[in-house]
mmCIF file as gemmi writes it, N, C-alpha and C atoms, coordinates in Angstrom:
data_model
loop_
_atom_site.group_PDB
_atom_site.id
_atom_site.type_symbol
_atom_site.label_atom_id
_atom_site.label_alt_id
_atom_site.label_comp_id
_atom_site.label_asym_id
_atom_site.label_entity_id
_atom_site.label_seq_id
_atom_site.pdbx_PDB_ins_code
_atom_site.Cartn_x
_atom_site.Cartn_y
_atom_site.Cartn_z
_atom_site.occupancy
_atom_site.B_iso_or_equiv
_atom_site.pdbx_formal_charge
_atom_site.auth_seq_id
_atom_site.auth_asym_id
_atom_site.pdbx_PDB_model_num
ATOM 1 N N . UNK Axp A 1 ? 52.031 3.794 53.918 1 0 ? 1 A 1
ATOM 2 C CA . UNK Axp A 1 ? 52.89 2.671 53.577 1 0 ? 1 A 1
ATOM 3 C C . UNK Axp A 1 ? 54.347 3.141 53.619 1 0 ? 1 A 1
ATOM 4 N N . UNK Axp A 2 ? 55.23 2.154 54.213 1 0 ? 2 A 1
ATOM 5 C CA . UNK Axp A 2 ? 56.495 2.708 54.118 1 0 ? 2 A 1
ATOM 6 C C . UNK Axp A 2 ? 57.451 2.297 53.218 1 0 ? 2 A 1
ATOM 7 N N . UNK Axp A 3 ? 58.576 2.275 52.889 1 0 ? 3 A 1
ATOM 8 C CA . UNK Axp A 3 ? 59.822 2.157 51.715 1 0 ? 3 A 1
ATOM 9 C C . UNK Axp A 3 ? 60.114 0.729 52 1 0 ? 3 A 1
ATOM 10 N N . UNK Axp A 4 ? 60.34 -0.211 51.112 1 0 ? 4 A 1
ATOM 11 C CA . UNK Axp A 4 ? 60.485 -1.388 51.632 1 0 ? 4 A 1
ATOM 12 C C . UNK Axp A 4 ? 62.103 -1.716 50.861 1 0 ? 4 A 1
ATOM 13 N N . UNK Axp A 5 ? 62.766 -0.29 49.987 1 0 ? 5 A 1
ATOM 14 C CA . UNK Axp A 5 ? 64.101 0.188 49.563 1 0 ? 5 A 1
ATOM 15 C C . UNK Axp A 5 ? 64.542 1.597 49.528 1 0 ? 5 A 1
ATOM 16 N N . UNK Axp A 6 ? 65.761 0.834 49.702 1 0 ? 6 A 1
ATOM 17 C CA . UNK Axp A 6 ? 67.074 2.462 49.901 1 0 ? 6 A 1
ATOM 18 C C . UNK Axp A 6 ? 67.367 2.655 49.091 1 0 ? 6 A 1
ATOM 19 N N . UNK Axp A 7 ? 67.39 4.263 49.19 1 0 ? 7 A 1
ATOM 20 C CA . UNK Axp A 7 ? 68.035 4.719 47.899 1 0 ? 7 A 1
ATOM 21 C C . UNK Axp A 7 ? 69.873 3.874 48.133 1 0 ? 7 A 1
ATOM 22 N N . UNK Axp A 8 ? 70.392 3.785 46.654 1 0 ? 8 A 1
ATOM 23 C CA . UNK Axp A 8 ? 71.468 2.661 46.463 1 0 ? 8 A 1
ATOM 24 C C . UNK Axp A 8 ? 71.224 1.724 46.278 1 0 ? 8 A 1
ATOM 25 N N . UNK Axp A 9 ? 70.573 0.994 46.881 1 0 ? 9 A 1
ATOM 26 C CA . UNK Axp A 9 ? 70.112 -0.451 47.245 1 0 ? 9 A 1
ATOM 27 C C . UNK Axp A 9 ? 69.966 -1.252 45.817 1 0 ? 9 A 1
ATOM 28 N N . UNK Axp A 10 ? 70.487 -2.328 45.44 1 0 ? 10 A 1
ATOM 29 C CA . UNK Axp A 10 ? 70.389 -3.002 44.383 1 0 ? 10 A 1
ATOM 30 C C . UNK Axp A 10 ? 69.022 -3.995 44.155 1 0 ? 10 A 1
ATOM 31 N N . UNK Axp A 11 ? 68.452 -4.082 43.279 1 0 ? 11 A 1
ATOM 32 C CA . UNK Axp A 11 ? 66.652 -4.53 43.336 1 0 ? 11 A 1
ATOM 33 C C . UNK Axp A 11 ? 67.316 -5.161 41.684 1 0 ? 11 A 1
ATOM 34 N N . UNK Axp A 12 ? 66.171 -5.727 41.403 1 0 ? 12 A 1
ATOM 35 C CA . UNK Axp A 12 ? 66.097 -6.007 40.088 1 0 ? 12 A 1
ATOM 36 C C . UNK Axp A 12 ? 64.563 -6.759 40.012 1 0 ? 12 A 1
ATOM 37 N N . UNK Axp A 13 ? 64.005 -6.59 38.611 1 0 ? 13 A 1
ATOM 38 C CA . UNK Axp A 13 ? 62.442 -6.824 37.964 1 0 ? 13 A 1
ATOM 39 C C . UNK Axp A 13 ? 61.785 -7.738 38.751 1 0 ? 13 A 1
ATOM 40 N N . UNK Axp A 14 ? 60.58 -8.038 39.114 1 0 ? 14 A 1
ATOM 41 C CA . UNK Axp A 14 ? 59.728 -8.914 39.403 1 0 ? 14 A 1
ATOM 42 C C . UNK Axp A 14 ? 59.274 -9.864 38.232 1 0 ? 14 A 1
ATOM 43 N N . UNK Axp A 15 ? 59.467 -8.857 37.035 1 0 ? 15 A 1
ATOM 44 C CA . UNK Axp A 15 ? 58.762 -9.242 35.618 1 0 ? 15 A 1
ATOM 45 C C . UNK Axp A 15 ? 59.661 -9.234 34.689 1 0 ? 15 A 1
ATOM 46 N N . UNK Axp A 16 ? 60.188 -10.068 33.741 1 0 ? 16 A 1
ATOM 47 C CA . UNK Axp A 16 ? 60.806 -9.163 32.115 1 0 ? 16 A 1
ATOM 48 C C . UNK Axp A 16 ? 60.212 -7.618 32.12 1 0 ? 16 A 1
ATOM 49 N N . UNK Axp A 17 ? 60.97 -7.105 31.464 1 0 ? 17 A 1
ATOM 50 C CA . UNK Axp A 17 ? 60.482 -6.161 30.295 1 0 ? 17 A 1
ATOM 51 C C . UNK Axp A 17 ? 59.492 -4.924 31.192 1 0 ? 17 A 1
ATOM 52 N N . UNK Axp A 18 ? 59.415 -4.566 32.572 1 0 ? 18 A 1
ATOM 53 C CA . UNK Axp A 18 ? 58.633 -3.995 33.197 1 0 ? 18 A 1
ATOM 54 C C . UNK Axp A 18 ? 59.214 -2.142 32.852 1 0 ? 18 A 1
ATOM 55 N N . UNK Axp A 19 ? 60.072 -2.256 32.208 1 0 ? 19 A 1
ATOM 56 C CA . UNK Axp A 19 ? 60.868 -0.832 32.4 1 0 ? 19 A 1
ATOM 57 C C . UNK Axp A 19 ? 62.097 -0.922 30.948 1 0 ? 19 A 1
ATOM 58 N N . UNK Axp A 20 ? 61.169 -1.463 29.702 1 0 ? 20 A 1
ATOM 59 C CA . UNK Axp A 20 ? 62.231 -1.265 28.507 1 0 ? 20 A 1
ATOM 60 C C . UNK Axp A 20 ? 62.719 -2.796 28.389 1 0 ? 20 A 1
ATOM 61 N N . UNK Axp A 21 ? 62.928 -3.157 26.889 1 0 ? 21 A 1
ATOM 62 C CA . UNK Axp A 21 ? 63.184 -4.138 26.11 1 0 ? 21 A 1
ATOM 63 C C . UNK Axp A 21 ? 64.464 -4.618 26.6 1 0 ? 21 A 1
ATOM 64 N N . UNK Axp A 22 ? 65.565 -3.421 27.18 1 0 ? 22 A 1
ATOM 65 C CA . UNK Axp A 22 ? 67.16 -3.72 27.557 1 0 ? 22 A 1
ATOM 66 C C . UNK Axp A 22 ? 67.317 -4.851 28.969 1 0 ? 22 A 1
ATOM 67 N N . UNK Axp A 23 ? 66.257 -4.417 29.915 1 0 ? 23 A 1
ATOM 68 C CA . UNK Axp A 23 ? 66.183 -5.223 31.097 1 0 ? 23 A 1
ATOM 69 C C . UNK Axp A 23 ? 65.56 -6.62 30.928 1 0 ? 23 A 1
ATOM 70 N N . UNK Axp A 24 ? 66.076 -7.562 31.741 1 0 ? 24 A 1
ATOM 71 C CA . UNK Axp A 24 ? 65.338 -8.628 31.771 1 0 ? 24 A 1
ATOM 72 C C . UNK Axp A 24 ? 65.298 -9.313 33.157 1 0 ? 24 A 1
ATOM 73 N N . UNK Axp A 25 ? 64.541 -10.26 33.473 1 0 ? 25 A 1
ATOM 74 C CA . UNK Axp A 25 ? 64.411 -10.59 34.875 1 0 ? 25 A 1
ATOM 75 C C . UNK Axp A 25 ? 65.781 -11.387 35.57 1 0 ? 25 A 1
ATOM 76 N N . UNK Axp A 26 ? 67.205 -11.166 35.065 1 0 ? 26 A 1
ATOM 77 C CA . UNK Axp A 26 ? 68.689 -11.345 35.686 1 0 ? 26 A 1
ATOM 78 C C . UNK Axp A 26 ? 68.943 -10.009 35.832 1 0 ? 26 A 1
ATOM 79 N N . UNK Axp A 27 ? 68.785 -9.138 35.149 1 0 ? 27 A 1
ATOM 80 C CA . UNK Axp A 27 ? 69.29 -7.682 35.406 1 0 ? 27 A 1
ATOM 81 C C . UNK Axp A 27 ? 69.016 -6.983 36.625 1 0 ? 27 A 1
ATOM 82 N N . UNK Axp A 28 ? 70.257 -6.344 37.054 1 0 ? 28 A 1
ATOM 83 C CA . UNK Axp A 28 ? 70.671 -5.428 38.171 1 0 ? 28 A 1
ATOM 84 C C . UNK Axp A 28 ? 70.398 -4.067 38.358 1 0 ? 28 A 1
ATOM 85 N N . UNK Axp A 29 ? 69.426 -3.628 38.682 1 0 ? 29 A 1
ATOM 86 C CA . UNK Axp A 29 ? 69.562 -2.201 38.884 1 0 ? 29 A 1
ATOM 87 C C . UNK Axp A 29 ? 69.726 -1.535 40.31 1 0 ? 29 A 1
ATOM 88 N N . UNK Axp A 30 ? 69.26 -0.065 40.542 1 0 ? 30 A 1
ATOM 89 C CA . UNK Axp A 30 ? 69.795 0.383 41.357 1 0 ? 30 A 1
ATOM 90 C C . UNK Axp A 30 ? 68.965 1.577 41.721 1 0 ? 30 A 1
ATOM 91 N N . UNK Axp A 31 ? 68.216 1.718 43.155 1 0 ? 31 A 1
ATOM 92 C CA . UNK Axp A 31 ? 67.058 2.787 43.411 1 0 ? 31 A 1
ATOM 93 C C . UNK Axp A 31 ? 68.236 4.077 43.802 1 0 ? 31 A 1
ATOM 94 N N . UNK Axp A 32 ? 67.962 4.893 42.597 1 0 ? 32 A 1
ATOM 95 C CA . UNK Axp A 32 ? 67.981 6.326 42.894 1 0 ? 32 A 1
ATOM 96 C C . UNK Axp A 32 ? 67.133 7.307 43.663 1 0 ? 32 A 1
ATOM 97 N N . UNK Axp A 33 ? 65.806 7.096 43.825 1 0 ? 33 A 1
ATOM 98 C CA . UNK Axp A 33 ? 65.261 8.04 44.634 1 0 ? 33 A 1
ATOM 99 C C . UNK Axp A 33 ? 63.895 7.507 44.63 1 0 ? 33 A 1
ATOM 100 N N . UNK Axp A 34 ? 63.296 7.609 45.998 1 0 ? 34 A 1
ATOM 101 C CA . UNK Axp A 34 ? 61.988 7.426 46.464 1 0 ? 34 A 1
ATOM 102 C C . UNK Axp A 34 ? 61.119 8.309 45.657 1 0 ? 34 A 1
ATOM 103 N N . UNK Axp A 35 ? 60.005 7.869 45.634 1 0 ? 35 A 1
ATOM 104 C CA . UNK Axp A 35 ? 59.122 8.729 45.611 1 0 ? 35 A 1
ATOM 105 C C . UNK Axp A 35 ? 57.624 8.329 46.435 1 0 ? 35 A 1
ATOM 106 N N . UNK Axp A 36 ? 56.744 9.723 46.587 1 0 ? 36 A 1
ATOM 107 C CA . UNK Axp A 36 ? 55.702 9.57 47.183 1 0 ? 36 A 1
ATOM 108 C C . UNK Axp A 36 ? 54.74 8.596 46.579 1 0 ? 36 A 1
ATOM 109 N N . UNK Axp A 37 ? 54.191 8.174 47.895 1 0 ? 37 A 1
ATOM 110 C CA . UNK Axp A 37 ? 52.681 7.033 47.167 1 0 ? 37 A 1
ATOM 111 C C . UNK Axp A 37 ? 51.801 7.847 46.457 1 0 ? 37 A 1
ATOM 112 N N . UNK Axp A 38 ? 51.521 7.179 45.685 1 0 ? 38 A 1
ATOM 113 C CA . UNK Axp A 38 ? 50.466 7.366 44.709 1 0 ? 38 A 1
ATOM 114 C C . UNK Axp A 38 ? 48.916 7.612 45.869 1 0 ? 38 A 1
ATOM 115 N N . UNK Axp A 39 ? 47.942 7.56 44.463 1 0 ? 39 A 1
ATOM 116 C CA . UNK Axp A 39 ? 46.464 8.027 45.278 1 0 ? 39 A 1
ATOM 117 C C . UNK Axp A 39 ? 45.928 6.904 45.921 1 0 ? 39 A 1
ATOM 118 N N . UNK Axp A 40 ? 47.016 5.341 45.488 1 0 ? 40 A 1
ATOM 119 C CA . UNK Axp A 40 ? 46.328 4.245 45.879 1 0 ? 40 A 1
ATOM 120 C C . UNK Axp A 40 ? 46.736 3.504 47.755 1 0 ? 40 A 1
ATOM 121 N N . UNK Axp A 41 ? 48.315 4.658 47.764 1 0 ? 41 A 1
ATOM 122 C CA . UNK Axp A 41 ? 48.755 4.372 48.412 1 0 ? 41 A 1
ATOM 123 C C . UNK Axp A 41 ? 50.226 3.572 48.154 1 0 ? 41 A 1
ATOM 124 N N . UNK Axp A 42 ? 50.639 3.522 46.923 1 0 ? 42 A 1
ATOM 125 C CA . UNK Axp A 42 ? 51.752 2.458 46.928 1 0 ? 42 A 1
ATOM 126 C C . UNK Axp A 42 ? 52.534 3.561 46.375 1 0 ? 42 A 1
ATOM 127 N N . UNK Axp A 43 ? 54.049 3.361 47.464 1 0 ? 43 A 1
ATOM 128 C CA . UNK Axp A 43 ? 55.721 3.9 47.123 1 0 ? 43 A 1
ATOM 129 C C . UNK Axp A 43 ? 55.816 3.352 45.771 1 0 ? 43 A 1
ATOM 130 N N . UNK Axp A 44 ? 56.23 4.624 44.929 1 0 ? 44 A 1
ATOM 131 C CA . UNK Axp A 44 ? 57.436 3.77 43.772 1 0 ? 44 A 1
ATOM 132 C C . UNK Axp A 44 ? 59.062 4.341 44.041 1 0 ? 44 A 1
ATOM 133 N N . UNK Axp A 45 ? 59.333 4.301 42.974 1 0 ? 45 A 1
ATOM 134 C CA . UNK Axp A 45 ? 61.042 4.125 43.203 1 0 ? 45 A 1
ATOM 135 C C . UNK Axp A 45 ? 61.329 4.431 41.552 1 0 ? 45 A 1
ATOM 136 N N . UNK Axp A 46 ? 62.474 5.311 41.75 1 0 ? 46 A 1
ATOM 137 C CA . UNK Axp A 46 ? 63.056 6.024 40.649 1 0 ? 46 A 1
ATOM 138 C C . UNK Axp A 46 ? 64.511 4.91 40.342 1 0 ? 46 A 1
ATOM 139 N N . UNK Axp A 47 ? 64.821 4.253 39.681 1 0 ? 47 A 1
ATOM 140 C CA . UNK Axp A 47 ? 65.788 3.592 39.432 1 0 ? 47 A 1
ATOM 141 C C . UNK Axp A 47 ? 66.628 3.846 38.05 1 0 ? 47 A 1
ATOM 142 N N . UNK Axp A 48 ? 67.65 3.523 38.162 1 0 ? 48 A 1
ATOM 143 C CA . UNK Axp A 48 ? 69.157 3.749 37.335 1 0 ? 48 A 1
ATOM 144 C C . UNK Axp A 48 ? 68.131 2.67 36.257 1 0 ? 48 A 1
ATOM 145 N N . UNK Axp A 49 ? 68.895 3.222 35.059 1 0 ? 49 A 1
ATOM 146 C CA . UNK Axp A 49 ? 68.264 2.188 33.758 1 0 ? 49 A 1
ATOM 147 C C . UNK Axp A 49 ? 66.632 2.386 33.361 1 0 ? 49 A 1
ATOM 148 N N . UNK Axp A 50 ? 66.005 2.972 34.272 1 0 ? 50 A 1
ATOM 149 C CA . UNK Axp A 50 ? 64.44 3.131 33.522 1 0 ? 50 A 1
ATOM 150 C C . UNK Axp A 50 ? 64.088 4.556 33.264 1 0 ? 50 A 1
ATOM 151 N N . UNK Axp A 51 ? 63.208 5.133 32.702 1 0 ? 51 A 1
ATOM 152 C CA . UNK Axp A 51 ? 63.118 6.074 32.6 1 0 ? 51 A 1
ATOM 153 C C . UNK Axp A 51 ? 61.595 6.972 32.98 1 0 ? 51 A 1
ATOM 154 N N . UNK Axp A 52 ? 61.372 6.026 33.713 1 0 ? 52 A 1
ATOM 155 C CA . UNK Axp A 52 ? 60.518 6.449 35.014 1 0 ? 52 A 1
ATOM 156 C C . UNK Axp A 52 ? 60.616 5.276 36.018 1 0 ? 52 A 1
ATOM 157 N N . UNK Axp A 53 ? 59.185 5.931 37.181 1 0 ? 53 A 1
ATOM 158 C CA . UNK Axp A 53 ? 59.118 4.935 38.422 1 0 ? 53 A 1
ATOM 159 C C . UNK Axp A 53 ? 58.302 3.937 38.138 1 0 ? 53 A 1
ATOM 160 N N . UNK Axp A 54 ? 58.931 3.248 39.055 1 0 ? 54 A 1
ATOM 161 C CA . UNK Axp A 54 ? 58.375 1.736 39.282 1 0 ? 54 A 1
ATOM 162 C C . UNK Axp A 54 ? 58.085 1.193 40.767 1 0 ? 54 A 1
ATOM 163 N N . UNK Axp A 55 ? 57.221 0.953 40.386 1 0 ? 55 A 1
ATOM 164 C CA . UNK Axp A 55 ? 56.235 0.677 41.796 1 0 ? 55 A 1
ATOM 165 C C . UNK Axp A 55 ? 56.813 -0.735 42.411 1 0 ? 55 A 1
ATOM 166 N N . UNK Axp A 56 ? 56.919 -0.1 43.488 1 0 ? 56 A 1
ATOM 167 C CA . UNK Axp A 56 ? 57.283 -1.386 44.777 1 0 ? 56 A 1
ATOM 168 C C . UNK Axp A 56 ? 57.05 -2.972 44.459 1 0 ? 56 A 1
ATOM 169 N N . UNK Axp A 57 ? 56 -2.543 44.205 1 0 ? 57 A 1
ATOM 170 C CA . UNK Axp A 57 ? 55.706 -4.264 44.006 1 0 ? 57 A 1
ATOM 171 C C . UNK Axp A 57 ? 56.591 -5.03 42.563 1 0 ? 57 A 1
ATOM 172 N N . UNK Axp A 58 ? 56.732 -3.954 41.843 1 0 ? 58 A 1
ATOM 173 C CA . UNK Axp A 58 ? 57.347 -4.693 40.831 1 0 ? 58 A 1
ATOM 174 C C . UNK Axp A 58 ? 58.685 -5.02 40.291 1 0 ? 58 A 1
ATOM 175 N N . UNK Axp A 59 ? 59.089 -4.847 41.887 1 0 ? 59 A 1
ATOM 176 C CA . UNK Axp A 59 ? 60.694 -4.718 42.193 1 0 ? 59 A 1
ATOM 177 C C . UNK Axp A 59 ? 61.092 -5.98 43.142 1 0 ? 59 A 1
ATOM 178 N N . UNK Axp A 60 ? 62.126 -6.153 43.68 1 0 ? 60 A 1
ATOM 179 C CA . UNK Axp A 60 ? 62.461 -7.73 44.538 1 0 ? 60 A 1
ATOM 180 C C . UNK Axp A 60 ? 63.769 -6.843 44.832 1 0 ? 60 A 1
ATOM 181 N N . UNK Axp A 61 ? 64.184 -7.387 46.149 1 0 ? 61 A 1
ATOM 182 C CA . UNK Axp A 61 ? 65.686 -7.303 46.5 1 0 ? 61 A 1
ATOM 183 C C . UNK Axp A 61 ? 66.512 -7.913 46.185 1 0 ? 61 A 1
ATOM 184 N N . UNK Axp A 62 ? 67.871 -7.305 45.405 1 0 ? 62 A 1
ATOM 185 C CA . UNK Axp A 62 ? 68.651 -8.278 45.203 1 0 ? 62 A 1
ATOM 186 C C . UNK Axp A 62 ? 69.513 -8.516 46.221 1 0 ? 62 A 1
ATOM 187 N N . UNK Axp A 63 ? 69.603 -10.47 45.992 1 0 ? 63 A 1
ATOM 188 C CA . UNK Axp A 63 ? 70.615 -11.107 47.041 1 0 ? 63 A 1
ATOM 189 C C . UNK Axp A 63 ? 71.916 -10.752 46.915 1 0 ? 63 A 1
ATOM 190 N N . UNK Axp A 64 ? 72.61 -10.537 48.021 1 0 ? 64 A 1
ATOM 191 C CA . UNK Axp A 64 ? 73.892 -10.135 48.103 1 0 ? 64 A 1
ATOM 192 C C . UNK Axp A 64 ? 74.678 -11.028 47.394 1 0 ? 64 A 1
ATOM 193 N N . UNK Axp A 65 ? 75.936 -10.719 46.971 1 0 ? 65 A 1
ATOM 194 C CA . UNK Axp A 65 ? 76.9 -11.684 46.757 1 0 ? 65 A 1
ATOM 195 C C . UNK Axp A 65 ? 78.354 -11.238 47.572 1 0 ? 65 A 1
ATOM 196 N N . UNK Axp A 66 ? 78.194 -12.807 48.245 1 0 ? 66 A 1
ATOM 197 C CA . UNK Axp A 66 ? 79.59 -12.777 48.96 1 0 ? 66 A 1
ATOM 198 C C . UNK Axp A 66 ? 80.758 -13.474 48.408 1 0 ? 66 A 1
């Protein structure tokens, strides 16, 4: 499976509360570093504000603002 985010890249929750009481599903974060798939096969992602990874799926891209 491949990275479906860059490190930098601004994402924010799929869910409330997936990564600590402080985040909520408006909040902005920010992928610091890939990491390898798991045994199931799924990329997670090391992000600014949590204090571990979080798996692909439970992430969304955030829309740009112009």
């Amino acid at each position: 499976m491949s990275y479906k985010f860059k490190v930098r890249q601004p994402i924010r929750p799929k869910q409330p509360g997936f990564s600590g009481a402080q985040n909520n599903s408006a909040s902005v974060n920010e992928v610091v570093r890939l990491v390898p798939a798991d045994q199931i096969g799924e990329v997670s992602y090391r992000i600014k504000s949590a204090a571990f990874g979080v798996r692909g799926s439970e992430i969304a891209a955030q829309a740009s603002r112009i």
